[in-house]
Every structure is written in structure tokens, then in C-alpha cells.
C-alpha positions, 0 to 999 in steps of 0.5 A: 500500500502507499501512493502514486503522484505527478508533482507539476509545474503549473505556473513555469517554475522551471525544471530545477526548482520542480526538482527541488520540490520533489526531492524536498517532498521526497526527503520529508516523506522518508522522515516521516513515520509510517512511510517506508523510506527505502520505497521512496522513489522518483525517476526524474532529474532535472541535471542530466547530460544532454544535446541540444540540437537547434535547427535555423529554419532560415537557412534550411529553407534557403539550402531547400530542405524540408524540416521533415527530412531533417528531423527524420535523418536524425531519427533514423541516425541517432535513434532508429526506424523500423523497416519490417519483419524477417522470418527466418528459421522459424521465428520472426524478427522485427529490422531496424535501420539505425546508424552503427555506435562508431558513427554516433559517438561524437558531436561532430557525427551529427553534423556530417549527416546528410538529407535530401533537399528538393532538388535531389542533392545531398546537403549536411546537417551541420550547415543548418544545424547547430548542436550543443551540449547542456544539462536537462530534466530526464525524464520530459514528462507530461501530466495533464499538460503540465510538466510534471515529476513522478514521486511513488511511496509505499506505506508501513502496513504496521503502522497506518494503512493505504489510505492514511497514506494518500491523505498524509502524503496529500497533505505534506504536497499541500503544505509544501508546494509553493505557488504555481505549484500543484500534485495529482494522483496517478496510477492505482491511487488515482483508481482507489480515489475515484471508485471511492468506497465501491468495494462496500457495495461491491461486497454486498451485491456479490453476497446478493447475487449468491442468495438469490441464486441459492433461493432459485434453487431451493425455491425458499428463502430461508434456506440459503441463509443456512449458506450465506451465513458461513460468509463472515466466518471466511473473512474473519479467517483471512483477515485474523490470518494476515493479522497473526502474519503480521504479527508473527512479522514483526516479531521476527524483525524484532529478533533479526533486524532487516537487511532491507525495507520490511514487508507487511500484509495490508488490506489491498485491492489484491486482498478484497481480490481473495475476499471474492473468492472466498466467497465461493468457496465458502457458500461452496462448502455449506451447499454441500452439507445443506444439499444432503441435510435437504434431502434427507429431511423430505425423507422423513429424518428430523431436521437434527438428525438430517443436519448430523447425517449430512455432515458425516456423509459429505465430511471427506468430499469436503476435505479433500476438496478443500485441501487440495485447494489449500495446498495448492495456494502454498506455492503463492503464500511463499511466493518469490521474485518478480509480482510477488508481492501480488502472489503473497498477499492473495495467497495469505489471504485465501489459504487462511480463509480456506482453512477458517472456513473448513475448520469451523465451517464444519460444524456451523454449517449443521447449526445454521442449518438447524436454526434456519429450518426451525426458525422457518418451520414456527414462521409456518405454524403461525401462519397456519395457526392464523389462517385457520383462525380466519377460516372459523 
């Protein structure tokens, strides 16, 4: 968790004072508890080496050279130009035309290039072309028009989440940033801001959607609460799991210092991911048992003993079914290299609510199921209790 920004130049600054604004920011962020100074990072700089290449339009115009063919000489010389694709042996490769490293090396190799003019001569670039060398920003960006600098910061799950991070590291920018000086959100965090809470109705809709799934099915609507009511059970699994993780964490930071930034779990849009599914594999898990115990009771077993016998019989399908995906999620709790921060917290947070919601799912499934039907059989009598009240 932390944030992605753009620093801009709203009112012409100049590139050295945007990067004096960015590097002070950056600074005060690194000293700030909460953010972890090892992720403070911006790409720009404002005293690069470069080459400045100006062109006398005057004097082009004269020699009959048209800009165009300047500039692509230059491109094709200095950067590159693409021409096709060869196949050969059995794979593709994609041709370039660009002038060979000894023949770019100096400043006097741009000015021996040459361009076609309009009378089909040959004319050199240096005659219209003056080249100096200079110190400026790398790299140029752009945001919404400004000349802007990218500054990124992740925050220290242990001490305050993805969102205090936003609004801190917003409040710092305000504070800091003199006139003609602003900041935007960009990336994930421009995301988060702008879908705002959707995840609360997100979760919602998602448990909606299963009920009146499992109504159709059951042609009730009682009976699916039985399901439903597993669901919290799976999120307090995995959100207990990345708590002990943490926990256990820090304390192995406590023992062995860290060689590098620390890494904590936090409530991300990659954990939210794990909570959806979750979500099916809990309801999966009751259906099963509910399933068996329905069947059972139209019958003629009791709603005790039906919800006891469903339990026995579908015990090992459901063991092995979670289980097997338990174990096969290991692989993304110890994950490793490149994206492993993604893999890991999706991990944590599905092996943890998986094995909650088999362990206690087990034996609360058969109570919910119990309470449920109960609940819905005295709803019944009253109901016939009073229409044949209305009858007499």
C-alpha cells in the first residue's frame, strides 16, 4: 500500500526548482513515520547530460530542405526506424535501420549527416544545424499538460494503512508546494480515489447475487441463509490470518533486524481480490452439507438428525476438496521474485480463509442449518395457526 503522484509545474517554475520540490517532498516523506523510506522513489532529474540540437529554419529553407527530412535523418541516425519483419528459421524478427555506435559517438557525427533537399542533392546537417551540449530534466514528462515529476511511496502496513497514506502524503504536497505549484494522483491511487468506497457495495451485491441464486434453487428463502451465513466466518479467517502474519512479522524483525525495507500484509485491492473468492468457496462448502441435510429431511429424518447425517456423509468430499485447494495456494503464500508481492498477499489471504472456513465451517454449517429450518418451520405454524383462525 502507499501512493502514486505527478508533482507539476503549473505556473513555469522551471525544471530545477520542480526538482527541488520533489526531492524536498521526497526527503520529508522518508522522515516521516509510517512511510517506508527505502520505497521512496522518483525517476526524474532535472541535471542530466544532454544535446541540444537547434535547427535555423532560415537557412534550411534557403539550402531547400524540408524540416521533415531533417528531423527524420536524425531519427533514423541517432535513434532508429523500423523497416519490417524477417522470418527466418522459424521465428520472426522485427529490422531496424539505425546508424552503427562508431558513427554516433561524437558531436561532430551529427553534423556530417546528410538529407535530401528538393532538388535531389545531398546537403549536411551541420550547415543548418547547430548542436550543443547542456544539462536537462530526464525524464520530459507530461501530466495533464503540465510538466510534471513522478514521486511513488509505499506505506508501513504496521503502522497506518493505504489510505492514511494518500491523505498524509496529500497533505505534506499541500503544505509544501509553493505557488504555481500543484500534485495529482496517478496510477492505482488515482483508481482507489475515484471508485471511492465501491468495494462496500461491491461486497454486498456479490453476497446478493449468491442468495438469490441459492433461493432459485431451493425455491425458499430461508434456506440459503443456512449458506450465506458461513460468509463472515471466511473473512474473519483471512483477515485474523494476515493479522497473526503480521504479527508473527514483526516479531521476527524484532529478533533479526532487516537487511532491507520490511514487508507487511495490508488490506489491498489484491486482498478484497481473495475476499471474492472466498466467497465461493465458502457458500461452496455449506451447499454441500445443506444439499444432503435437504434431502434427507423430505425423507422423513428430523431436521437434527438430517443436519448430523449430512455432515458425516459429505465430511471427506469436503476435505479433500478443500485441501487440495489449500495446498495448492502454498506455492503463492511463499511466493518469490518478480509480482510477488501480488502472489503473497492473495495467497495469505485465501489459504487462511480456506482453512477458517473448513475448520469451523464444519460444524456451523449443521447449526445454521438447524436454526434456519426451525426458525422457518414456527414462521409456518403461525401462519397456519392464523389462517385457520380466519377460516372459523
Amino acid at each position: 500500500a502507499g501512493f502514486e503522484m505527478y508533482v507539476q509545474d503549473r505556473g513555469g517554475l522551471g525544471f530545477g526548482e520542480l526538482n527541488n520540490q520533489v526531492q524536498a517532498l521526497a526527503g520529508r516523506l522518508r522522515q516521516t513515520p509510517g512511510f517506508d523510506p527505502y520505497s521512496v522513489i522518483s525517476s526524474y532529474q532535472s541535471n542530466v547530460p544532454k544535446i541540444e540540437a537547434r535547427i535555423d529554419r532560415t537557412k534550411a529553407k534557403e539550402q531547400g530542405l524540408d524540416l521533415t527530412d531533417v528531423f527524420q535523418t536524425l531519427q533514423i541516425y541517432l535513434g532508429s526506424a523500423y523497416i519490417n519483419d524477417l522470418n527466418l528459421f522459424g521465428r520472426t524478427y522485427s529490422v531496424y535501420a539505425q546508424a552503427d555506435a562508431a558513427f554516433r559517438d561524437e558531436i561532430a557525427d551529427i553534423q556530417t549527416l546528410k538529407a535530401r533537399n528538393n532538388s535531389g542533392a545531398m546537403v549536411p546537417i551541420g550547415s543548418v544545424l547547430e548542436v550543443h551540449e547542456r544539462f536537462g530534466p530526464d525524464p520530459v514528462l507530461r501530466y495533464n499538460g503540465y510538466p510534471a515529476a513522478d514521486l511513488s511511496a509505499g506505506a508501513n502496513p504496521a503502522v497506518m494503512s493505504g489510505n492514511d497514506a494518500i491523505e498524509q502524503a496529500g497533505q505534506m504536497a499541500a503544505e509544501m508546494l509553493p505557488v504555481g505549484m500543484s500534485y495529482d494522483w496517478s496510477g492505482l491511487t488515482y483508481q482507489q480515489l475515484s471508485q471511492g468506497n465501491l468495494s462496500l457495495l461491491v461486497f454486498p451485491l456479490c453476497v446478493m447475487l449468491v442468495f438469490l441464486v441459492l433461493a432459485a434453487l431451493y425455491e425458499s428463502w430461508s434456506l440459503p441463509l443456512a449458506v450465506i451465513l458461513i460468509v463472515p466466518m471466511a473473512l474473519l479467517a483471512a483477515v485474523g490470518g494476515i493479522w497473526l502474519i503480521n504479527f508473527l512479522h514483526g516479531l521476527s524483525l524484532a529478533i533479526w533486524p532487516p537487511t532491507g525495507p520490511p514487508t507487511f500484509l495490508d488490506n489491498n485491492i489484491f486482498t478484497q481480490i481473495g475476499f471474492v473468492v472466498l466467497m465461493g468457496l465458502a457458500c461452496k462448502n455449506a451447499i454441500l452439507i445443506v444439499e444432503f441435510a435437504r434431502d434427507l429431511e423430505r425423507q422423513g429424518r428430523s431436521i437434527t438428525e438430517a443436519a448430523i447425517e449430512a455432515s458425516h456423509l459429505r465430511l471427506r468430499p469436503i476435505l479433500m476438496t478443500s485441501f487440495a485447494f489449500i495446498m495448492g495456494v502454498v506455492p503463492l503464500v511463499f511466493a518469490g521474485g518478480a509480482g510477488a508481492e501480488i502472489r503473497h498477499v492473495m495467497g495469505v489471504t485465501v489459504f487462511c480463509g480456506m482453512l477458517g472456513v473448513t475448520l469451523f465451517g464444519l460444524w456451523l454449517t449443521p447449526v445454521f442449518y438447524v436454526l434456519i429450518r426451525r426458525l422457518a418451520e414456527r414462521r409456518m405454524e403461525r401462519e397456519l395457526a392464523r389462517q385457520a383462525g380466519e377460516v372459523a
